[in-house]
C-alpha positions in Angstrom: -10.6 9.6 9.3 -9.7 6.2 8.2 -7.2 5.0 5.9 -5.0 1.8 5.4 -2.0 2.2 3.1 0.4 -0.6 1.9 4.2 0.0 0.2 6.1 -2.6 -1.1 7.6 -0.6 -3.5 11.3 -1.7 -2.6 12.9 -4.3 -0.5 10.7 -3.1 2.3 7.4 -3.7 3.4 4.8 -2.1 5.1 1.6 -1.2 6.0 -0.1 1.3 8.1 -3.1 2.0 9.7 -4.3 5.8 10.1 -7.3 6.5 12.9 -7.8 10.4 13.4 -4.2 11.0 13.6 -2.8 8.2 15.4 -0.3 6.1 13.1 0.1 2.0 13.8 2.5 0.2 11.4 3.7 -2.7 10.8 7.4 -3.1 8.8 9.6 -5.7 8.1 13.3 -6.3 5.4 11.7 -8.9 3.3 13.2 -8.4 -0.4 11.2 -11.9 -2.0 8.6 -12.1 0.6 5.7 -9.0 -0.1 3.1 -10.8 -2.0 3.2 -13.5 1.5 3.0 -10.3 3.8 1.6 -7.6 2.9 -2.2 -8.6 3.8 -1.2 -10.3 6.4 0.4 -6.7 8.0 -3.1 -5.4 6.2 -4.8 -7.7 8.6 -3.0 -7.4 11.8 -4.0 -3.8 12.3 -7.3 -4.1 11.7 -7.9 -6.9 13.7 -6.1 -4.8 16.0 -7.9 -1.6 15.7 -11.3 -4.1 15.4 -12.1 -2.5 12.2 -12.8 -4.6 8.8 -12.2 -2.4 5.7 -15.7 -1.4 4.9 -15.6 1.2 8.1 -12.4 2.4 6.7 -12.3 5.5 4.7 -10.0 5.1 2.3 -7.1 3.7 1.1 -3.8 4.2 -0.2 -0.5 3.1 -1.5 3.1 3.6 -2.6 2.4 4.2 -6.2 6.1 4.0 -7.4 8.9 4.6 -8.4 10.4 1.3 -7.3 10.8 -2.3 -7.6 8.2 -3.2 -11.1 7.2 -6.4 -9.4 6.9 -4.5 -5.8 5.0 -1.8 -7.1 2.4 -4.1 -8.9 2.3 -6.2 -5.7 1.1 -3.1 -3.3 -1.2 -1.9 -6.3 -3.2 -4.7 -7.5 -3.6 -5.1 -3.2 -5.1 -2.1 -3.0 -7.4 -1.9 -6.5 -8.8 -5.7 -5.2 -9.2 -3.9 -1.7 -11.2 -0.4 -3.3 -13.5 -2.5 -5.4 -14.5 -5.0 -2.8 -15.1 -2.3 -0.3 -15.8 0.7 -2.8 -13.5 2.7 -1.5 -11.8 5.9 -2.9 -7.4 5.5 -3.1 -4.3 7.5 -2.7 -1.7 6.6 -4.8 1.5 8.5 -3.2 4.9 8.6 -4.8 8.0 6.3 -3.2 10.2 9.1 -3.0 7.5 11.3 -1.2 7.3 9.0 1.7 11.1 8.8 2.3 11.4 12.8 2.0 8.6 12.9 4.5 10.3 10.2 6.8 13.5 12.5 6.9 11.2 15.5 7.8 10.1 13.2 10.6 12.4 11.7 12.3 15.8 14.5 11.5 13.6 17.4 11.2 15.1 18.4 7.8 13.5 20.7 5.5 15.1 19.6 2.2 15.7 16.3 1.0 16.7 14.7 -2.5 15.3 10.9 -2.6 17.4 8.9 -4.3 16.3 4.9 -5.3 18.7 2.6 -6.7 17.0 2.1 -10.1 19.7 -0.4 -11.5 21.4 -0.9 -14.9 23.8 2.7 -13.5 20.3 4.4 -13.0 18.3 6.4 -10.2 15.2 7.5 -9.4 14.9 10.4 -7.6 13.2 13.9 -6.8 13.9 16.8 -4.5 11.5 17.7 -2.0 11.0 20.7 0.8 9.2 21.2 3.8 6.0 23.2 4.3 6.2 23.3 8.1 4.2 19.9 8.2 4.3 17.8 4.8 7.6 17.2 2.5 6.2 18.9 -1.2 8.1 18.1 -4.7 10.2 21.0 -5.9 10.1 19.5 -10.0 9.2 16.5 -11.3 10.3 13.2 -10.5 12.9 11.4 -13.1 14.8 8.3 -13.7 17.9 9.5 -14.7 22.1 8.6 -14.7 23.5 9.9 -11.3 26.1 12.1 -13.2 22.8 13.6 -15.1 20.9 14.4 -11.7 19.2 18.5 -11.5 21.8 20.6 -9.8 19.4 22.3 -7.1 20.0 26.1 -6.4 19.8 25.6 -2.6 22.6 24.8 -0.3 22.0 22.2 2.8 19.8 19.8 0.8 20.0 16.2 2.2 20.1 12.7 0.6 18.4 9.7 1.2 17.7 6.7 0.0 19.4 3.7 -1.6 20.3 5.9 -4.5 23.1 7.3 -2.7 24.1 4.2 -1.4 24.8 2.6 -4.7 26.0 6.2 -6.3 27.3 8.0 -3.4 30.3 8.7 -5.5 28.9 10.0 -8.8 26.4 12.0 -6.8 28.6 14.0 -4.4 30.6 14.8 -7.2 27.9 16.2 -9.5 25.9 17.9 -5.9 29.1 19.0 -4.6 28.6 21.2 -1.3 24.8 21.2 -2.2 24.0 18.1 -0.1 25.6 18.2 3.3 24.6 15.0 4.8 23.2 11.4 3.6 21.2 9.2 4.8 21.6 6.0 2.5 19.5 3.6 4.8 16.2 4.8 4.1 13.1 3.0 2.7 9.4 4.1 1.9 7.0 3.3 4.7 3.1 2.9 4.6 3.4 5.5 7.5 4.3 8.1 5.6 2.3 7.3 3.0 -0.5 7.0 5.2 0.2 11.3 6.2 0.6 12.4 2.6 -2.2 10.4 1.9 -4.5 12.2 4.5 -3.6 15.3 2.8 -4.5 14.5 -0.6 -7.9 12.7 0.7 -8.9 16.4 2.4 -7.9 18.3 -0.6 -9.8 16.0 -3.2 -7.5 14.0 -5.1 -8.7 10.6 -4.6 -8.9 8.3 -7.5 -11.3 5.6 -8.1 -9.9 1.7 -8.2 -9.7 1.6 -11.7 -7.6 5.1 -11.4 -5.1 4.2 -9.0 -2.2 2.8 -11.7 1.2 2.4 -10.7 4.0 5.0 -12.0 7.3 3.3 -13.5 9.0 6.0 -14.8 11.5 3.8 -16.4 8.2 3.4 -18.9 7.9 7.1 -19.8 11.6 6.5 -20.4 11.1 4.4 -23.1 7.9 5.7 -24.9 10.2 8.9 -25.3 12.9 7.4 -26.8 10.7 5.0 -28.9 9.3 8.7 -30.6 
């Protein structure tokens, strides 16, 4: 199995290159700078790996929530990449790649990811360990931090620049629900590049023209347009 998958979702970006297992990425801080990087990083690891994206198997991306311009950036990337190439793609969500970064590097087994969504907003999900992959527990939602679900579970964790920005309003809604944060956490094409894997062997690829990015701030406003 092959797969490249890109995420410039946020102030970070990245891209990975999956081979059979083995993980190579490339990551950099660079807030104004994706559209100048990303195939650049793209092209790096391949040239590294001495592959061209027509031996690759797929490809993926981080579909969003995040950054409008950031998330168009990584997807228009990857639909110009799957048509050229006719390749199948992954779109994974933002907050599924940090919740599966905690897994991975803190072995923790339940994590709320929280992204600065501006204008007093978040976006953000709960997720929980299988043993191996980080899986949503609801839906993702853009919501007010003082609005956020109360989960049932004691021990969750949070991460993400969500709780940076709204630490305060958070811990008091969460309470003892959340016993440790990690505020310095970003999507990477890494973790994309696992869930991705996943969701290639159980058949939910998309075609080019499939893989759209997810806003949530947009569902926002249809509903309150009705």
């Amino acid at each position: 199995m092959k797969l490249l998958a890109l995420d410039t979702a946020t102030e970070a970006c990245s891209a990975a290159l999956y081979i059979d297992g083995e993980i190579r990425q490339q990551f950099q801080m660079a807030p104004r700078e994706h559209t100048q990087l990303i195939l650049m990083q793209a092209q790096a690891l391949l040239d590294e790996a001495g592959l061209s994206i027509n031996q690759l198997d797929a490809l993926a991306f981080g579909r969003g929530p995040g950054s409008f311009t950031g998330v168009r950036i990584a997807a228009s990337v990857i639909q110009g990449m799957a048509f050229g190439a006719d390749l199948p793609v992954l779109p994974v969500s933002t907050l599924a790649s940090m919740a599966q970064l905690m897994l991975e590097q803190h072995a923790v087994t339940h994590v709320i990811s929280a992204i600065d969504a501006r204008m007093g907003g978040i976006y953000t999900a709960g997720y929980i360990s299988d043993g191996t992959l980080m899986r949503l527990r609801g839906i993702e939602v853009l919501c007010a931090p003082q609005e956020i679900d109360l989960p049932g579970y004691l021990g969750w964790i949070g991460a993400g620049t969500g709780w940076l920005g709204h630490g305060d309003q958070l811990k008091q809604r969460l309470g003892d629900r959340v016993t440790r944060i990690y505020p310095d956490v970003w999507p990477q094409a890494a973790t994309i590049a696992r869930l991705a894997v996943d969701d290639f062997v159980n058949g939910r690829a998309v075609s080019a023209e499939q893989a759209q990015p997810v806003y949530l701030r947009d569902d926002v406003a249809k509903k309150s347009s009705k």
